[in-house]
VOBA-1610 file (N, C-alpha, C; in pm, whole numbers, padded with zeros to 5 digits, always signed):
BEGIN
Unk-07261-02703+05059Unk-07191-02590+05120Unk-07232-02461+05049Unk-07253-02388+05135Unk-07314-02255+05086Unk-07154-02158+05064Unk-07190-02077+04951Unk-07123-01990+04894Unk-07112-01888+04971Unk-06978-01747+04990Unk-06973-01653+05025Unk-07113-01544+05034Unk-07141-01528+04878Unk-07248-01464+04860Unk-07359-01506+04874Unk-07409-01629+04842Unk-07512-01705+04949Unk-07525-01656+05070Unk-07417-01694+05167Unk-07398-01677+05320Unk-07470-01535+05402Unk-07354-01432+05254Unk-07412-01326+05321Unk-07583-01256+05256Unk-07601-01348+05179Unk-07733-01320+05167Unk-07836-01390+05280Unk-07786-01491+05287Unk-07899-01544+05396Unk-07882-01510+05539Unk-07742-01448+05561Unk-07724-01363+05644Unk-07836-01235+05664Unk-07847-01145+05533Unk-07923-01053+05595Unk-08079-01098+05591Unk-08114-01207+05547Unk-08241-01216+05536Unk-08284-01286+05685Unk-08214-01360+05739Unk-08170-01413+05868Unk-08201-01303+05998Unk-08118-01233+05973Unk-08118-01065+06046Unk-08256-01009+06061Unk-08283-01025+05908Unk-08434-00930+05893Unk-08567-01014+05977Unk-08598-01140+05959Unk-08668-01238+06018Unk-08662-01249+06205Unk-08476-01318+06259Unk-08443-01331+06320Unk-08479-01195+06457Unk-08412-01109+06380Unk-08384-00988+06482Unk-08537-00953+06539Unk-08667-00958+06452Unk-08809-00901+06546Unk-08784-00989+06667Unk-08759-01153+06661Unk-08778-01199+06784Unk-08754-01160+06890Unk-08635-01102+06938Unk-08577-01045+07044Unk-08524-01173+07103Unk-08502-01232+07083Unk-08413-01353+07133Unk-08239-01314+07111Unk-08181-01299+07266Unk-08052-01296+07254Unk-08018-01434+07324Unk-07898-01441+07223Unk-07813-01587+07271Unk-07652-01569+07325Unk-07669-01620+07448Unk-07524-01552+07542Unk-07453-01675+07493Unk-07321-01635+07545Unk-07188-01705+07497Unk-07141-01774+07634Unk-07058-01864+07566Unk-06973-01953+07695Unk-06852-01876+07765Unk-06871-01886+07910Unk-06720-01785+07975Unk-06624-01940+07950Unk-06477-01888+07954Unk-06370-01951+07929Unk-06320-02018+08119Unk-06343-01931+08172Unk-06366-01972+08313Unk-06460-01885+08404Unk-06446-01972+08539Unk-06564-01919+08631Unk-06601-01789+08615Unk-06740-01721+08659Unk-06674-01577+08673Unk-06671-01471+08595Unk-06663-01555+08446Unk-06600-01430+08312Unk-06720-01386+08262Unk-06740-01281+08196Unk-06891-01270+08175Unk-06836-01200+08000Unk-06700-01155+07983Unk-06665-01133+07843Unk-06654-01165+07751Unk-06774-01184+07665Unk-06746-01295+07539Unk-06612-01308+07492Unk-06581-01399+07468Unk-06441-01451+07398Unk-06379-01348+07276Unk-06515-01358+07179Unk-06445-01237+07028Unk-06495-01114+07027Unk-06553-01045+07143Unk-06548-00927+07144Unk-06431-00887+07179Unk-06441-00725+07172Unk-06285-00656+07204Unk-06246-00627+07334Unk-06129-00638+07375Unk-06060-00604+07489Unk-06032-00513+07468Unk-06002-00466+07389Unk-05980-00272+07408Unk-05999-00245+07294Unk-06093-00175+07232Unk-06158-00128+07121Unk-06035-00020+07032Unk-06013-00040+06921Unk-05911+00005+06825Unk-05906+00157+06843Unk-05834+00245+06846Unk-05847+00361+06805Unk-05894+00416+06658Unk-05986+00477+06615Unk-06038+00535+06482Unk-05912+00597+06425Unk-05875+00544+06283Unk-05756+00571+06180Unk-05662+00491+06271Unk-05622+00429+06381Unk-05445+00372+06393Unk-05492+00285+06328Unk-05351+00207+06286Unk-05279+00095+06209Unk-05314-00002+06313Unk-05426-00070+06358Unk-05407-00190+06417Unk-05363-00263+06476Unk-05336-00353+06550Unk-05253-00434+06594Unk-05263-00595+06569Unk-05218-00695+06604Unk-05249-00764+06527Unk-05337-00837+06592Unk-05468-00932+06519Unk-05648-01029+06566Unk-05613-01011+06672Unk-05496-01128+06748Unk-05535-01171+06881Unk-05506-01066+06989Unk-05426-00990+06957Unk-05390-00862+07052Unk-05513-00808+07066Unk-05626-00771+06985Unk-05746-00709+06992Unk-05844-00791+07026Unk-05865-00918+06980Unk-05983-00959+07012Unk-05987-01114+07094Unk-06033-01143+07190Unk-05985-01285+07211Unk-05977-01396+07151Unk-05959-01480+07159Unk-05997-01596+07047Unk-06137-01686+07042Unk-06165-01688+06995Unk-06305-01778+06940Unk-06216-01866+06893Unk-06269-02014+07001Unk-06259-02147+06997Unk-06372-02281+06906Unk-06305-02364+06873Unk-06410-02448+06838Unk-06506-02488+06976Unk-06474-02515+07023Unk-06596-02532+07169Unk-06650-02430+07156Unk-06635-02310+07172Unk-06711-02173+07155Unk-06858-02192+07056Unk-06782-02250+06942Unk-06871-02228+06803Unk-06981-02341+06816Unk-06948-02463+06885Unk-07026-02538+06895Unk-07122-02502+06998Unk-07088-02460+07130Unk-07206-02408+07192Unk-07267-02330+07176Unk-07289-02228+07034Unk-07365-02154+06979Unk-07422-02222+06919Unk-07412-02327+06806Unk-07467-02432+06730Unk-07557-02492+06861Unk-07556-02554+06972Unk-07667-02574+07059Unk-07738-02484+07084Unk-07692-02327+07112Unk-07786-02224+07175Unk-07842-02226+07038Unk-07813-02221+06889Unk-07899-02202+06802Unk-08023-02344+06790Unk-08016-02407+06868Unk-08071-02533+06799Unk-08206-02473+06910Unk-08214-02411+07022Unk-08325-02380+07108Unk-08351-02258+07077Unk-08313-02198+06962Unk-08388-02080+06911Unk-08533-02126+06851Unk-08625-02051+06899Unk-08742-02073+06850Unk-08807-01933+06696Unk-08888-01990+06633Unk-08908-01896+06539Unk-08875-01849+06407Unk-08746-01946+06375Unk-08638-01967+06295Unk-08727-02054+06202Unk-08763-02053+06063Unk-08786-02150+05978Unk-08676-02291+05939Unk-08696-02329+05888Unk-08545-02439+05829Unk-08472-02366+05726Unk-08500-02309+05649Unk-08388-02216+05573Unk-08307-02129+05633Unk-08371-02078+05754Unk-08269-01938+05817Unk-08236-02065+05868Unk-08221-02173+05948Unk-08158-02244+06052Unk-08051-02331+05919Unk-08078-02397+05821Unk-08000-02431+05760Unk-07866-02325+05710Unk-07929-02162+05703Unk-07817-02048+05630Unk-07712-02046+05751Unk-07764-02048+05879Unk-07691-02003+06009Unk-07613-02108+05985Unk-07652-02262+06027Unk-07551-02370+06022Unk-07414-02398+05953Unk-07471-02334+05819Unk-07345-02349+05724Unk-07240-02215+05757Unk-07309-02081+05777Unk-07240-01977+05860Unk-07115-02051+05997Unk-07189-02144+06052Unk-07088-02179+06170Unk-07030-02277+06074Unk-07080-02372+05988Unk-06952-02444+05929Unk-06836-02352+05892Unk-06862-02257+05827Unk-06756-02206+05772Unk-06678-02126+05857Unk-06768-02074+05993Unk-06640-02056+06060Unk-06568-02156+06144Unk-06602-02290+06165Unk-06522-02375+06164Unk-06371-02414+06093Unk-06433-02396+05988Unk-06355-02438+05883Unk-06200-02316+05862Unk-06278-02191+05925Unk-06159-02093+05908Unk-06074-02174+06018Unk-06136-02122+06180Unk-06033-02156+06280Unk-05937-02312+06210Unk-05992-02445+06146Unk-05896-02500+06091Unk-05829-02457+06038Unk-05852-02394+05916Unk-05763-02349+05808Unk-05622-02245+05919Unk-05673-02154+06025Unk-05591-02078+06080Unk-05514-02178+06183Unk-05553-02296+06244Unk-05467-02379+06299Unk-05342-02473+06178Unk-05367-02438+06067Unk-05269-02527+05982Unk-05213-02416+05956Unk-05236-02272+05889Unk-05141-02175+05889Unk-05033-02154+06026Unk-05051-02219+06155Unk-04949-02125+06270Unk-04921-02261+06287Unk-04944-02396+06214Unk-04819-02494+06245Unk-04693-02433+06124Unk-04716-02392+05994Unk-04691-02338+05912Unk-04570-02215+05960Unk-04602-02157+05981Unk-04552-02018+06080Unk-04443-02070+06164Unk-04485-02194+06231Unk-04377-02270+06342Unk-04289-02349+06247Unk-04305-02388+06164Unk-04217-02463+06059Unk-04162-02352+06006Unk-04167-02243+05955Unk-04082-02124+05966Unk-03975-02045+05987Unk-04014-02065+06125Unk-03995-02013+06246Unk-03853-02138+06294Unk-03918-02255+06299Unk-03833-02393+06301Unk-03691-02356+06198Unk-03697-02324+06070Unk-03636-02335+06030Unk-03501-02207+05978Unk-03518-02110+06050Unk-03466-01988+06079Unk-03394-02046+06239Unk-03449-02058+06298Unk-03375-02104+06400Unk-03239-02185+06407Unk-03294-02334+06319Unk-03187-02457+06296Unk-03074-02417+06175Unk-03146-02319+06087Unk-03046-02259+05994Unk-02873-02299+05999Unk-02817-02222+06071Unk-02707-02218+06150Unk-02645-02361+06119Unk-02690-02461+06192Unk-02650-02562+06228Unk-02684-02665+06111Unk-02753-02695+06045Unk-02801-02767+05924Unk-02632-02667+05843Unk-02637-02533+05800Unk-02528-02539+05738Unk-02367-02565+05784Unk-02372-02587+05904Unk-02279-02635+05942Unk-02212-02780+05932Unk-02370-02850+05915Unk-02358-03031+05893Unk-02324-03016+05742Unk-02365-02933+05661Unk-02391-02956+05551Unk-02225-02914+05446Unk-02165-02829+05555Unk-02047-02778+05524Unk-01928-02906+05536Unk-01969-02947+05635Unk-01911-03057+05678Unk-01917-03221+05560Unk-01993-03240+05543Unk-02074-03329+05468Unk-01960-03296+05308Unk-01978-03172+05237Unk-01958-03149+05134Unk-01775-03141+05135Unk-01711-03108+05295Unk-01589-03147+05253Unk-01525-03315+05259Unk-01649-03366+05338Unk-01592-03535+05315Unk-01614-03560+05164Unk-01702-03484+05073Unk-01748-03571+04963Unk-01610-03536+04859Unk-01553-03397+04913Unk-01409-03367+04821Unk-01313-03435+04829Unk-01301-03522+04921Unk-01155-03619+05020Unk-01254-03755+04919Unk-01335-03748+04949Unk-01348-03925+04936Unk-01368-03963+04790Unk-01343-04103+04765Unk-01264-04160+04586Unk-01455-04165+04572Unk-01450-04131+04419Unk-01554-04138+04366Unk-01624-04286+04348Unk-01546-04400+04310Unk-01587-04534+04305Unk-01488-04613+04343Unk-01516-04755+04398Unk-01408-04824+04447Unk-01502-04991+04401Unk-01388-05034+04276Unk-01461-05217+04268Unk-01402-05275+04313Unk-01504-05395+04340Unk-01416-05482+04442Unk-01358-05593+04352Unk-01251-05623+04389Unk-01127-05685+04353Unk-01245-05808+04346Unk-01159-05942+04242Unk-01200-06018+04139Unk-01390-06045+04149Unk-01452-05910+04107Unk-01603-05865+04073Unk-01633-05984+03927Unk-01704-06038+03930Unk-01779-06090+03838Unk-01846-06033+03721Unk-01879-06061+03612Unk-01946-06020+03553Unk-02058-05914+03563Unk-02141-06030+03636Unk-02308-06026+03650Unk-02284-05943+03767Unk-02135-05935+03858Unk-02142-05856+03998Unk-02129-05718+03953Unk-02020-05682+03829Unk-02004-05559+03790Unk-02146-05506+03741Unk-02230-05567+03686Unk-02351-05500+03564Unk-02443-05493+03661Unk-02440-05545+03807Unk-02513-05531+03892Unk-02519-05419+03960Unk-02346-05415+03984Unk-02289-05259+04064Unk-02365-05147+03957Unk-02306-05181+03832Unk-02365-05054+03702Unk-02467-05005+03700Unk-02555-05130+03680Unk-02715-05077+03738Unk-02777-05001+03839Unk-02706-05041+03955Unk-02710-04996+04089Unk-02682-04824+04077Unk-02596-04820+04009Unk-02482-04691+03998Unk-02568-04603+03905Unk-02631-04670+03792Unk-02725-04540+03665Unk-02850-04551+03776Unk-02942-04630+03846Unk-03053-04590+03900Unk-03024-04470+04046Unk-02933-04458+04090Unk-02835-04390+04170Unk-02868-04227+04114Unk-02753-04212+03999Unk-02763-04085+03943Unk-02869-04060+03890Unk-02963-04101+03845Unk-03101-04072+03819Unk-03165-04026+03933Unk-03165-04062+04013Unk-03240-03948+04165Unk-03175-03916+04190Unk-03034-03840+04138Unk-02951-03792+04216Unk-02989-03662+04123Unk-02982-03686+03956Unk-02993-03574+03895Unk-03143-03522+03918Unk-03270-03604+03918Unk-03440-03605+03955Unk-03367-03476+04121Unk-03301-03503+04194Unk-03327-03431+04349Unk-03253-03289+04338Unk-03168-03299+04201Unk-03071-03169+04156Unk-03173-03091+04131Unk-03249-03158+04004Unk-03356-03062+03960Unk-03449-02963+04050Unk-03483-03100+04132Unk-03536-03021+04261Unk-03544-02908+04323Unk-03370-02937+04372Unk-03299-02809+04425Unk-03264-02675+04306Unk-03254-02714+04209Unk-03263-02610+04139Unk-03433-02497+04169Unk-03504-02604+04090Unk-03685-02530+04119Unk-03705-02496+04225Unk-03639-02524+04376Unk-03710-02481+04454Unk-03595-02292+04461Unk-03509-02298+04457Unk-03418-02172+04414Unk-03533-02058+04322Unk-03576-02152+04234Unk-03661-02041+04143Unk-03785-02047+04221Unk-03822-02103+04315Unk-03985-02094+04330Unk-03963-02018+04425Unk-03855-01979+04523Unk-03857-01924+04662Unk-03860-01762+04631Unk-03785-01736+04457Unk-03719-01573+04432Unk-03880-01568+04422Unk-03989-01586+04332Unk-04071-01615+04282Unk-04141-01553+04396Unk-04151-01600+04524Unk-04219-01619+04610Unk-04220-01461+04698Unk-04079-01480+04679Unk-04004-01359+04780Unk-04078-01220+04720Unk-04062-01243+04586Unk-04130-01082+04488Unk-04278-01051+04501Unk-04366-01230+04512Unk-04499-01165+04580Unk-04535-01162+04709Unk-04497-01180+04818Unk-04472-01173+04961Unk-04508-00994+04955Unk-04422-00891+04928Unk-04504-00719+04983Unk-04640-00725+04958Unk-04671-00771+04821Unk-04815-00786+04775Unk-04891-00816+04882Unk-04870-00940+04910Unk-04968-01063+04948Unk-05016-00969+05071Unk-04882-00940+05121Unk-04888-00937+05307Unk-04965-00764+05306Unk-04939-00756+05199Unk-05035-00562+05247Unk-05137-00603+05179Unk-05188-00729+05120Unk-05379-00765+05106Unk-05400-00806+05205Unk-05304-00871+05257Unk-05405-00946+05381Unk-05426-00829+05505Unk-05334-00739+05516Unk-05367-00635+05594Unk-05487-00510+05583Unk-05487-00521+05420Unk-05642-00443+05417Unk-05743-00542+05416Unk-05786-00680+05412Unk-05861-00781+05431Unk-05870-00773+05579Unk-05771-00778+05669Unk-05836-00772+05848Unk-05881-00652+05872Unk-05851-00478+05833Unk-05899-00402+05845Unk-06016-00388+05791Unk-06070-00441+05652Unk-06225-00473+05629Unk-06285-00508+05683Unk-06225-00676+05750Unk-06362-00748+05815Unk-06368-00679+05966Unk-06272-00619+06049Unk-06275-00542+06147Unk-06397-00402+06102Unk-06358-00368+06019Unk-06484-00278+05983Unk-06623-00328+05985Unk-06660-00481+05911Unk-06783-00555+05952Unk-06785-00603+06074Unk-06691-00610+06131Unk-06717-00639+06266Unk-06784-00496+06352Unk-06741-00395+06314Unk-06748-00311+06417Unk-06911-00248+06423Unk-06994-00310+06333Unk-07060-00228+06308Unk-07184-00335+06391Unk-07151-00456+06406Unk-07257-00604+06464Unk-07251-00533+06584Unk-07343-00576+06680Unk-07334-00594+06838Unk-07300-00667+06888Unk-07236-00634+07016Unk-07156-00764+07095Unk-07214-00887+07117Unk-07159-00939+07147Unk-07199-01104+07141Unk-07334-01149+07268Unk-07317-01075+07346Unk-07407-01073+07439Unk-07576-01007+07400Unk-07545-00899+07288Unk-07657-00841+07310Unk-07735-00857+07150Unk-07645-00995+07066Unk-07672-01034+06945Unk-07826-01109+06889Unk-07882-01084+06820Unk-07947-01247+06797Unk-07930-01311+06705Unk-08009-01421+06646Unk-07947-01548+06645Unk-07801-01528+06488Unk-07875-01425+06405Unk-07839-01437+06231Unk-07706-01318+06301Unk-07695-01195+06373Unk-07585-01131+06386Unk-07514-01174+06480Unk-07519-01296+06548Unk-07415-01378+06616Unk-07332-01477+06506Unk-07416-01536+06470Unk-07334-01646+06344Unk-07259-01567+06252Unk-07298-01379+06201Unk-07225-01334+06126Unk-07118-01283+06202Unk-07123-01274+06354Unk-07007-01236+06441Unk-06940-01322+06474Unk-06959-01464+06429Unk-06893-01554+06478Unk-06824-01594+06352Unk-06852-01591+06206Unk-06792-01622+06097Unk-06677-01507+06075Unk-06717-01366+06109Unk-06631-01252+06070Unk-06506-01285+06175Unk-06511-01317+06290Unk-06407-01290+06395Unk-06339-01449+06351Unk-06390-01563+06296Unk-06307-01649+06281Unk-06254-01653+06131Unk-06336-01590+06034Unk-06222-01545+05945Unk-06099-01446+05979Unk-06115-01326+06061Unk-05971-01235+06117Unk-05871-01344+06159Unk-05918-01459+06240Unk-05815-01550+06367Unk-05752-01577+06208Unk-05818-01636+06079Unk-05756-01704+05969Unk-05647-01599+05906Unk-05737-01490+05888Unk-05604-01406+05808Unk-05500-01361+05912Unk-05529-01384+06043Unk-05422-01305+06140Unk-05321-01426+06130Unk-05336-01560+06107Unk-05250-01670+06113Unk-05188-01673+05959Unk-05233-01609+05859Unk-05167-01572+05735Unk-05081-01498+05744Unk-05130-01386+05780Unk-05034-01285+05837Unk-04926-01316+05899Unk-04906-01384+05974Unk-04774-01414+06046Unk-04697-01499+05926Unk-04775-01600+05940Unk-04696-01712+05863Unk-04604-01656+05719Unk-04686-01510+05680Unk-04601-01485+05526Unk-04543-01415+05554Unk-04543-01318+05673Unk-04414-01278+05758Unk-04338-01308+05820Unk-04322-01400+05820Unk-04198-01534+05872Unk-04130-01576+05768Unk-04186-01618+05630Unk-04156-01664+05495Unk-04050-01622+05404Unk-04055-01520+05421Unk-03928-01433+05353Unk-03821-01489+05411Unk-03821-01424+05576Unk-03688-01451+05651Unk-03653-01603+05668Unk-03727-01704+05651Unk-03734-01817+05633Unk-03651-01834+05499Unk-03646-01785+05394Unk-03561-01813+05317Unk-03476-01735+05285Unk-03450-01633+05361Unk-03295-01558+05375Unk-03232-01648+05442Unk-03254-01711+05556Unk-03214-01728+05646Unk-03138-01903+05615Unk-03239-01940+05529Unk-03208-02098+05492Unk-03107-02092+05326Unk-03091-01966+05230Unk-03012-01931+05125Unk-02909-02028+05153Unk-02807-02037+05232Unk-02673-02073+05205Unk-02696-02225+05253Unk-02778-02258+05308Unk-02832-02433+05325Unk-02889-02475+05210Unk-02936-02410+05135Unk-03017-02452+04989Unk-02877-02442+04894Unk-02785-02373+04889Unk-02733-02362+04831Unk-02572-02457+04823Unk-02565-02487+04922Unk-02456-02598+04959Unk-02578-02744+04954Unk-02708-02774+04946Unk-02745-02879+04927Unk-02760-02886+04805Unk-02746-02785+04738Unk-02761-02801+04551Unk-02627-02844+04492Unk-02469-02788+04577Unk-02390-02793+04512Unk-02355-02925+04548Unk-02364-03001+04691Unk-02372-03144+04690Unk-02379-03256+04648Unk-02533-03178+04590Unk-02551-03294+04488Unk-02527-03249+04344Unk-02466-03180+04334Unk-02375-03160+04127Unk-02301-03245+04207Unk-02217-03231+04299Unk-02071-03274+04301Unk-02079-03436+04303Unk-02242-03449+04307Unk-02252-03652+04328Unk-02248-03654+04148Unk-02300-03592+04069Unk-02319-03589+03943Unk-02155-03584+03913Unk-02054-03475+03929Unk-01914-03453+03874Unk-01824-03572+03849
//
């Protein structure tokens, strides 16, 4: 696997080789009819606004997409095996983004999932913690045996041992979420000058139609890294409110379980 700086080195050397040919390689329409490449822009940004967010601007570049460039590249003629090996790993890696950006927006939906159910989880959980105040802490059973009591005992110390192991838990995750919450402004205003960068390398390639072979693969890696950070983007803007929102469920499942410890 080729490195960032690799990439974009064999990127421009790719360019420099590639581009005398005059070989342009067209893109797949999404249906009949369409003649608009997929990751070019639908309406080109205004110079200085604040953006909006990948998919609002640009369509999506699909894995089918990327692979039928990987065929149109395979009938490029003129290409040595090093530029054809630099390009290849170029489309691996934008493969590899659109994955990485399909596990961030299940991420986002688990989120999202859990801001929603909020509500109701503390409602079970409210519930739950006043049966545990009503109900007798231990009950033996009438003429218990020996070997039946040291059995119950055993039963009873391996018990509070994951009971105190799941306390701990709930404690660390309390500290990992504040933790989290304090670098969340950070994170989320890098990743916003990171899509306005690569939108800047984007803007400067030619459209997909009128590309060849080395500034298609770099138009196809740049627009599927944006789909990645645009699925970051959401997801760590969901994250916060995700744990405002879940506070008093974390916090009645911590006191739960002291009260199995009390």
């Amino acid at each position: 696997m080729f490195s960032a700086k690799c990439l974009y080195s064999a990127w421009a050397a790719a360019l420099a080789r590639a581009g005398c040919l005059g070989l342009i390689l067209g893109c797949c329409a999404v249906a009949a009819g369409q003649t608009t490449p997929l990751d070019d822009p639908v309406v080109p940004p205004a110079p200085g606004t604040d953006l909006l967010p990948v998919e609002v601007a640009y369509r999506e570049l699909t894995p089918e997409l990327i692979a039928e460039r990987r065929r149109q590249l395979e009938a490029v003629e003129g290409l040595d095996e090093a530029q054809r090996t630099a390009l290849a790993a170029t489309y691996d890696l934008a493969e590899a983004n659109l994955a990485s950006a399909a596990e961030l927006a299940k991420q986002s939906e688990q989120y999202k999932s859990r801001i929603d159910s909020a509500a109701a989880a503390v409602a079970d959980l409210e519930l739950q913690f006043s049966a545990a105040l009503a109900s007798e802490r231990i009950s033996l059973p009438d003429g218990a045996t020996t070997a039946e009591l040291e059995s119950l005992l055993s039963k009873n110390q391996a018990e509070l041992e994951e009971t105190r192991a799941s306390l701990a838990k709930l404690e660390g995750e309390q500290q990992r979420r504040n933790a989290r919450k304090a670098e969340l402004p950070r994170a989320i205003a890098t990743l916003k000058r990171e899509i306005a960068d690569q939108r800047n390398q984007l803007a400067v390639l030619p459209p997909s139609a009128s590309a060849d072979a080395a500034q298609l693969a770099r138009r196809t890696a740049i627009v599927s890294e944006l789909q990645k950070l645009a699925a970051r983007l959401e997801a760590e803007e969901r994250e916060g409110p995700a744990y405002d929102a879940t506070a008093r469920q974390l916090e009645l499942q911590r006191d739960l379980t002291a009260r199995q410890l009390a």
